[in-house]
PyMOL commands that place a pseudoatom at each C-alpha (Angstrom):
pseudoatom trace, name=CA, resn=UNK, resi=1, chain=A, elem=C, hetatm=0, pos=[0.399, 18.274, 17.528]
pseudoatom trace, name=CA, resn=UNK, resi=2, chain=A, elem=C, hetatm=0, pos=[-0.458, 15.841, 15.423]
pseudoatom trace, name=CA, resn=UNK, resi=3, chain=A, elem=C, hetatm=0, pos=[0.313, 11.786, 15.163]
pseudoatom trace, name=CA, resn=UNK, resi=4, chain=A, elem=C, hetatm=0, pos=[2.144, 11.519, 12.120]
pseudoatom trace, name=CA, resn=UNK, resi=5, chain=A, elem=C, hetatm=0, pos=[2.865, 7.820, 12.530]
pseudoatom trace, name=CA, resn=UNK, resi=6, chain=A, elem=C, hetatm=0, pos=[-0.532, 6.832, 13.336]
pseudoatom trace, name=CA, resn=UNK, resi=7, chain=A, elem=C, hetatm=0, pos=[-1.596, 8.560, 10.485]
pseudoatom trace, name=CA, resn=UNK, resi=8, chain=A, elem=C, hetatm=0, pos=[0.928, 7.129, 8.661]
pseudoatom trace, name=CA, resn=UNK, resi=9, chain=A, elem=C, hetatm=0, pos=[0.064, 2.918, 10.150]
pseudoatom trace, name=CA, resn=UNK, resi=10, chain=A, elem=C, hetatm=0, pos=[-3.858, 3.915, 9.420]
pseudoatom trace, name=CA, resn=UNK, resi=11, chain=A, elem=C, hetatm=0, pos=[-3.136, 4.647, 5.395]
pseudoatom trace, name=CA, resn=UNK, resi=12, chain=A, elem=C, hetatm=0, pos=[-1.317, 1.210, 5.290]
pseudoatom trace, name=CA, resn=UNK, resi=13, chain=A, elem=C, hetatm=0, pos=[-4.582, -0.253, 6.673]
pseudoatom trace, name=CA, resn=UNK, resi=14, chain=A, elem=C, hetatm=0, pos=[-6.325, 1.427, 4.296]
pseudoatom trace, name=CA, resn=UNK, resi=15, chain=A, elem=C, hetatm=0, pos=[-4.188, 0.826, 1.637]
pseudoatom trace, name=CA, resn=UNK, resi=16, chain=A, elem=C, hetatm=0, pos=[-4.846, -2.965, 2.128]
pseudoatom trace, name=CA, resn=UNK, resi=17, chain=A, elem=C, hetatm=0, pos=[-8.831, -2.545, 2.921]
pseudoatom trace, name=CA, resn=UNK, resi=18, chain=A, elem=C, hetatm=0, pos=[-8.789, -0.766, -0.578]
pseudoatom trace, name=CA, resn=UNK, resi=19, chain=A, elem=C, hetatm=0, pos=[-7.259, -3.216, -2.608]
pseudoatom trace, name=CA, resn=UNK, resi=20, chain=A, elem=C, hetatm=0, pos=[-8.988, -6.371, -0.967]
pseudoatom trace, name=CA, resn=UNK, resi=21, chain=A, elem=C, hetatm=0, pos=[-12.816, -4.758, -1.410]
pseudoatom trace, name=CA, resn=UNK, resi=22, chain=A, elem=C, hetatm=0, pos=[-11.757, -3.726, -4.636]
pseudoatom trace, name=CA, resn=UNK, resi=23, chain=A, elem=C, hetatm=0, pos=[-12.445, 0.314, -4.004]
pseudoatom trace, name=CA, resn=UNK, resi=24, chain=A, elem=C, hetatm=0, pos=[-10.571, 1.974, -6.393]
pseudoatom trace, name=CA, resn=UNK, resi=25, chain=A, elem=C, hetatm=0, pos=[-11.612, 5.652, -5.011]
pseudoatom trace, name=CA, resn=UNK, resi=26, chain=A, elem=C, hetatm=0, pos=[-10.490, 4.592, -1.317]
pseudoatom trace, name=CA, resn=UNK, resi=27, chain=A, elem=C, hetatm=0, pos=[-7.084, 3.308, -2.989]
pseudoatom trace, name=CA, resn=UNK, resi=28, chain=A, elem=C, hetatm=0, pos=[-6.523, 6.413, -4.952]
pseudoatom trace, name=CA, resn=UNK, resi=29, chain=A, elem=C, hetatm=0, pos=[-6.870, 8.700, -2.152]
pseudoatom trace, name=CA, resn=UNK, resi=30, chain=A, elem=C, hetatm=0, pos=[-4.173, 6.453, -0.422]
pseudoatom trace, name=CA, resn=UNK, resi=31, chain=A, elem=C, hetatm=0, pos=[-1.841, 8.135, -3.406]
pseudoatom trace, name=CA, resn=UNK, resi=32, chain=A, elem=C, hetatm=0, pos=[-0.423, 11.319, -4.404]
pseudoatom trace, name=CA, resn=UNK, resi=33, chain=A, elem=C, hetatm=0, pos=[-2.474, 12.348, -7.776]
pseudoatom trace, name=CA, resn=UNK, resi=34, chain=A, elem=C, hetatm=0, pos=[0.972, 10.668, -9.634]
pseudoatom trace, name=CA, resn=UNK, resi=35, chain=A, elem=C, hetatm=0, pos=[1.529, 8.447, -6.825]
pseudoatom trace, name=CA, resn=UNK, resi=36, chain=A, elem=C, hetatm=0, pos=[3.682, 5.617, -8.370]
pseudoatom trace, name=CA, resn=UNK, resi=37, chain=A, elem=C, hetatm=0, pos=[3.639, 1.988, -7.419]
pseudoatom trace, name=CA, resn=UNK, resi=38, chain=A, elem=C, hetatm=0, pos=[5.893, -0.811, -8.832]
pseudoatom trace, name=CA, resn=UNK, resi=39, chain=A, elem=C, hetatm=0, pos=[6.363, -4.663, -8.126]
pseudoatom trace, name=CA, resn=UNK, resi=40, chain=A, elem=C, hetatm=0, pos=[10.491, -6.019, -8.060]
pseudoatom trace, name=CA, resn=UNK, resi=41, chain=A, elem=C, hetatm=0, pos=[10.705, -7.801, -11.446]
pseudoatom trace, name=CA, resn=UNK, resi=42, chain=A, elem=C, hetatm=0, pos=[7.312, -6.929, -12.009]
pseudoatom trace, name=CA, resn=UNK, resi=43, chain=A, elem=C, hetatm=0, pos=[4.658, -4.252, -13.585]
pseudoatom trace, name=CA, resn=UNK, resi=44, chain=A, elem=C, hetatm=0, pos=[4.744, -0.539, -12.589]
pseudoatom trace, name=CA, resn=UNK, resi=45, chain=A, elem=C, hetatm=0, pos=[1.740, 1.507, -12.257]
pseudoatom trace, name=CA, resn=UNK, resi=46, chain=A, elem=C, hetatm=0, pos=[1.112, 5.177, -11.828]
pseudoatom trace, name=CA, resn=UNK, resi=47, chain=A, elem=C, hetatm=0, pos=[-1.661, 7.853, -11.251]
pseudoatom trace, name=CA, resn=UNK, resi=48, chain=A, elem=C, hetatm=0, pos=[-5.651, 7.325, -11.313]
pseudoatom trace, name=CA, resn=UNK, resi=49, chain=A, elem=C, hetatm=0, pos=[-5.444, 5.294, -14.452]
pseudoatom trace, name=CA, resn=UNK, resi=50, chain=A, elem=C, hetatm=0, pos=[-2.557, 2.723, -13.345]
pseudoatom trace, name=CA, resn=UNK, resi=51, chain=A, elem=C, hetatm=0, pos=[-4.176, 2.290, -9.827]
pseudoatom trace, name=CA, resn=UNK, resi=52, chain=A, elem=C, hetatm=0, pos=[-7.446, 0.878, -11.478]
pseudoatom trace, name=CA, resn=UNK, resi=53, chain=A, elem=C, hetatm=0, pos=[-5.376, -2.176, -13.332]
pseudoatom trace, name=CA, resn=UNK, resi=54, chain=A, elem=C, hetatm=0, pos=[-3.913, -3.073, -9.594]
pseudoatom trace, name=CA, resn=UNK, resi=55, chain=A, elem=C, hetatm=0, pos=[-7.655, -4.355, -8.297]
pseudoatom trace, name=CA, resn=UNK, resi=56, chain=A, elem=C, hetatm=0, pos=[-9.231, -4.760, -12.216]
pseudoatom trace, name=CA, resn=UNK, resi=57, chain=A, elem=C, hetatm=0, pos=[-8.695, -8.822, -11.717]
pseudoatom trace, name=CA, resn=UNK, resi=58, chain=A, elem=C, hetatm=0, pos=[-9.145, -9.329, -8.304]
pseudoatom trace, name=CA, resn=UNK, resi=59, chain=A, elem=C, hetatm=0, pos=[-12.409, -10.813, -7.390]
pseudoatom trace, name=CA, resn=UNK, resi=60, chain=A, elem=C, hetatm=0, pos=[-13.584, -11.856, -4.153]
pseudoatom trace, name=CA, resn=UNK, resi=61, chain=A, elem=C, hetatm=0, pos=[-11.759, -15.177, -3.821]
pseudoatom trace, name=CA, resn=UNK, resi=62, chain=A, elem=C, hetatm=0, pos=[-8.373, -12.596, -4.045]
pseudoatom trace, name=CA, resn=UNK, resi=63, chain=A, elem=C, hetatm=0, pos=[-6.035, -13.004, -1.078]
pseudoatom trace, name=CA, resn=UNK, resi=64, chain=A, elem=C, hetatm=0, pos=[-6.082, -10.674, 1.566]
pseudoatom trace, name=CA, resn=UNK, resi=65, chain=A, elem=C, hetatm=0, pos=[-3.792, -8.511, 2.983]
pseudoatom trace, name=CA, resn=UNK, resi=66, chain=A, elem=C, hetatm=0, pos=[-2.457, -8.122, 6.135]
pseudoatom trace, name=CA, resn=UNK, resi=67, chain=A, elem=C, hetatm=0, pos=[0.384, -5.486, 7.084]
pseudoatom trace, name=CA, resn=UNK, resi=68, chain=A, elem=C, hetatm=0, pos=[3.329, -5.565, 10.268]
pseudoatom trace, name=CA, resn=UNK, resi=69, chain=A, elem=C, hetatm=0, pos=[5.890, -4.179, 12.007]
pseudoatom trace, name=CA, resn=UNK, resi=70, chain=A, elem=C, hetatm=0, pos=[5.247, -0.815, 10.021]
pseudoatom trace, name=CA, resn=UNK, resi=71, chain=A, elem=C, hetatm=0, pos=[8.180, 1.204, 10.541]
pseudoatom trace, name=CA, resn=UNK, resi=72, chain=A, elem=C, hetatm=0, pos=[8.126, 5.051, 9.838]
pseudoatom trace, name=CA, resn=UNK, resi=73, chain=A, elem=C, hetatm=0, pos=[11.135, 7.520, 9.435]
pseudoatom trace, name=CA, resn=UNK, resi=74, chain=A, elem=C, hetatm=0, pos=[9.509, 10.884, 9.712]
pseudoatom trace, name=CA, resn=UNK, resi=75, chain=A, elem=C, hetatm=0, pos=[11.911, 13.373, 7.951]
pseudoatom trace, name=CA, resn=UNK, resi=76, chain=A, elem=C, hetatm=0, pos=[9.908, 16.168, 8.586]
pseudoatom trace, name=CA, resn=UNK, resi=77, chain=A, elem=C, hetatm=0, pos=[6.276, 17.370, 9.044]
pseudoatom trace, name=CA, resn=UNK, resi=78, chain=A, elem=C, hetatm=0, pos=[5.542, 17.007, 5.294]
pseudoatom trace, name=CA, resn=UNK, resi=79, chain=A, elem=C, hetatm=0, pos=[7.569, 13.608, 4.373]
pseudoatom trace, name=CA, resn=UNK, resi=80, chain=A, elem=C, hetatm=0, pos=[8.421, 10.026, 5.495]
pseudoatom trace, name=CA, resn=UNK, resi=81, chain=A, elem=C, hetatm=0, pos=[9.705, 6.956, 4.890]
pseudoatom trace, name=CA, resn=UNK, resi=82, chain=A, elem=C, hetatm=0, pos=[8.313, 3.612, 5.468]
pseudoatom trace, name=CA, resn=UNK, resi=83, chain=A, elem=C, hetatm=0, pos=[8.497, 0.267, 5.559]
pseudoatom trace, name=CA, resn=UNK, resi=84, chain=A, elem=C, hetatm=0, pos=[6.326, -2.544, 6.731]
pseudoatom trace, name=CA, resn=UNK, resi=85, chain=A, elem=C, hetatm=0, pos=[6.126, -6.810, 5.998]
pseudoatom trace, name=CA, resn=UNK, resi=86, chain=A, elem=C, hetatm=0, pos=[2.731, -8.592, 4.435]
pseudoatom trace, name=CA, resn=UNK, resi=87, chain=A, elem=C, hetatm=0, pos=[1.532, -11.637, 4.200]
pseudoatom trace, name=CA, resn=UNK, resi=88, chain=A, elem=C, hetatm=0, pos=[-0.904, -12.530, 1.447]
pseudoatom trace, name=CA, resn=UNK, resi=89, chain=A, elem=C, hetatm=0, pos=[-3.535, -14.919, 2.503]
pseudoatom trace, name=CA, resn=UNK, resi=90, chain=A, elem=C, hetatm=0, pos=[-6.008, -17.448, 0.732]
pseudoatom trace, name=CA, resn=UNK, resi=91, chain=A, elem=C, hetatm=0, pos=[-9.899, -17.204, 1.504]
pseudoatom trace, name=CA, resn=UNK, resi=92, chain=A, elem=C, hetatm=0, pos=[-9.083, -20.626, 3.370]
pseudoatom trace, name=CA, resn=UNK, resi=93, chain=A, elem=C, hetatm=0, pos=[-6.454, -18.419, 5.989]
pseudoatom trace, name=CA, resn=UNK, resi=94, chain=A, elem=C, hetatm=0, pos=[-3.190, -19.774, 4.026]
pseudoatom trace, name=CA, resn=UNK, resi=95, chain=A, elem=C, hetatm=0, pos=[-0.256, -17.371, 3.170]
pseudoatom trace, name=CA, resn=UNK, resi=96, chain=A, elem=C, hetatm=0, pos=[-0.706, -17.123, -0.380]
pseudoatom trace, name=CA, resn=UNK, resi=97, chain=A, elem=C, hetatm=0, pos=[2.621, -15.007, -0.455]
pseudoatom trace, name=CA, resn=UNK, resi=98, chain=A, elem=C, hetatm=0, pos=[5.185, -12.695, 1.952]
pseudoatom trace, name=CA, resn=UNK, resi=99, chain=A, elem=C, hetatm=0, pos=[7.057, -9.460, 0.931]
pseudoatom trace, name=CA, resn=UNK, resi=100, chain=A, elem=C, hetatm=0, pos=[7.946, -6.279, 1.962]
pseudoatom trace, name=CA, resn=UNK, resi=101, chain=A, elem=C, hetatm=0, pos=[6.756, -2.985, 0.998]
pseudoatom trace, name=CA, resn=UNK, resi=102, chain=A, elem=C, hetatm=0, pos=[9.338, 0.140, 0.264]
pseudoatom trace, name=CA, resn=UNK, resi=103, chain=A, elem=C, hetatm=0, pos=[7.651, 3.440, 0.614]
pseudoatom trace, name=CA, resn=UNK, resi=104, chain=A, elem=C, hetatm=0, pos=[7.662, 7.394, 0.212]
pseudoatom trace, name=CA, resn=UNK, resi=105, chain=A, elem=C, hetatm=0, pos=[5.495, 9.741, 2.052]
pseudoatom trace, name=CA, resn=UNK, resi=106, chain=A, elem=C, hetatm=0, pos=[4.020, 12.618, 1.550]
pseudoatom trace, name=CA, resn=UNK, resi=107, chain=A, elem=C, hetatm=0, pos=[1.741, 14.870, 3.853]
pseudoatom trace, name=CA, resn=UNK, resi=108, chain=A, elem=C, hetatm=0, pos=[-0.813, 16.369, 1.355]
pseudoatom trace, name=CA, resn=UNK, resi=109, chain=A, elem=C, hetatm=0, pos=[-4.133, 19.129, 2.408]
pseudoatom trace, name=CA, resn=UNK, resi=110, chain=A, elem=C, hetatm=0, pos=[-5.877, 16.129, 2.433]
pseudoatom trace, name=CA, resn=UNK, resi=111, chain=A, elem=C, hetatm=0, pos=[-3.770, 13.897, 4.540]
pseudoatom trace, name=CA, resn=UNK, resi=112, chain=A, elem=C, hetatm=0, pos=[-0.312, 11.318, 4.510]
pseudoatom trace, name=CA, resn=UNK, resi=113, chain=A, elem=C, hetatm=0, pos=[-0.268, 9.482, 0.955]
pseudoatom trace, name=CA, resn=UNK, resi=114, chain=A, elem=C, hetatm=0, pos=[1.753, 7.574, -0.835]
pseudoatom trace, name=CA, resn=UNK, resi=115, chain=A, elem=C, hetatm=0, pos=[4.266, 9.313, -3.460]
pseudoatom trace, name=CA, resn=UNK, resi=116, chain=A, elem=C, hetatm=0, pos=[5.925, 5.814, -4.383]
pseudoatom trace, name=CA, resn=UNK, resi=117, chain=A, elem=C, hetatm=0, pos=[5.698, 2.326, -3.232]
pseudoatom trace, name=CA, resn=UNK, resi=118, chain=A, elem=C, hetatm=0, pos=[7.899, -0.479, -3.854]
pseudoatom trace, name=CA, resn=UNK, resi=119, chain=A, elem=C, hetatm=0, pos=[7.041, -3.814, -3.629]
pseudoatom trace, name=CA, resn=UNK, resi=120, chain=A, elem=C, hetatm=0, pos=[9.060, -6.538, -2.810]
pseudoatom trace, name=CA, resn=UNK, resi=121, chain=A, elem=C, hetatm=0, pos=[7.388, -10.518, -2.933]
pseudoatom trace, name=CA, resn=UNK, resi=122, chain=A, elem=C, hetatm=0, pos=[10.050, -12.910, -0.936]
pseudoatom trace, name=CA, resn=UNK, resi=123, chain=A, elem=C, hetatm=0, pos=[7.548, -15.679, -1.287]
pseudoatom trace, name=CA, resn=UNK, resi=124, chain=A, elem=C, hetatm=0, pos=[5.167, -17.137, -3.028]
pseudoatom trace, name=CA, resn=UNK, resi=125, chain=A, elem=C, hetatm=0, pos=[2.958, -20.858, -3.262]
for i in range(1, 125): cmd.bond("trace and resi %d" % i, "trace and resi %d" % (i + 1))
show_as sticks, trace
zoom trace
């Protein structure tokens, strides 16, 4: 049988290696082909095309992710929902901001991926 929920807390790590090394391929396979993510108050951004302009200005000096407490609702063997806290940090190891993350689930051929993720910033320097 297999471990949905660790397959579930291994595509948020992924999801954050992705962004901070700036692979666009390894962050689109983290989505649904019209995977959808949006920012509260902020920009929206959907499929291959919208997923590029979320690590198109981040350079190496970006702050890094971290993910916690990721908490998974399995509905079924095919979709979830989750939820998890991250901190943003600096190159110099200071939070740069906090949030929360929102999230739908989907178990594709290939693997859990993201259908739609909401994010939520709570703080920011």
């Amino acid at each position: 049988m297999p471990d949905h929920v660790t397959d579930i807390t291994q595509l948020y790590a992924r999801y954050s290696f992705s962004i901070d090394t700036r692979d666009l391929e390894s962050l689109r396979d983290c989505f649904t082909a019209d995977g959808r993510m949006e920012i509260t108050g902020g920009p929206a951004f959907a499929g291959a095309e919208g997923l590029a302009k979320v690590i198109a200005g981040r350079t190496a000096e970006s702050p890094r992710h971290e993910n916690s407490n990721v908490l998974v609702d399995l509905a079924d063997d095919a979709s979830a929902a989750g939820r998890a806290y991250f901190v943003l940090r600096s190159t110099d190891g200071r939070p740069a901001a906090t949030g929360h993350y929102l999230d739908r689930l989907v178990r594709t051929e290939a693997g859990w991926r993201f259908a739609s993720r909401q994010i939520t910033f709570t703080w920011r320097a």
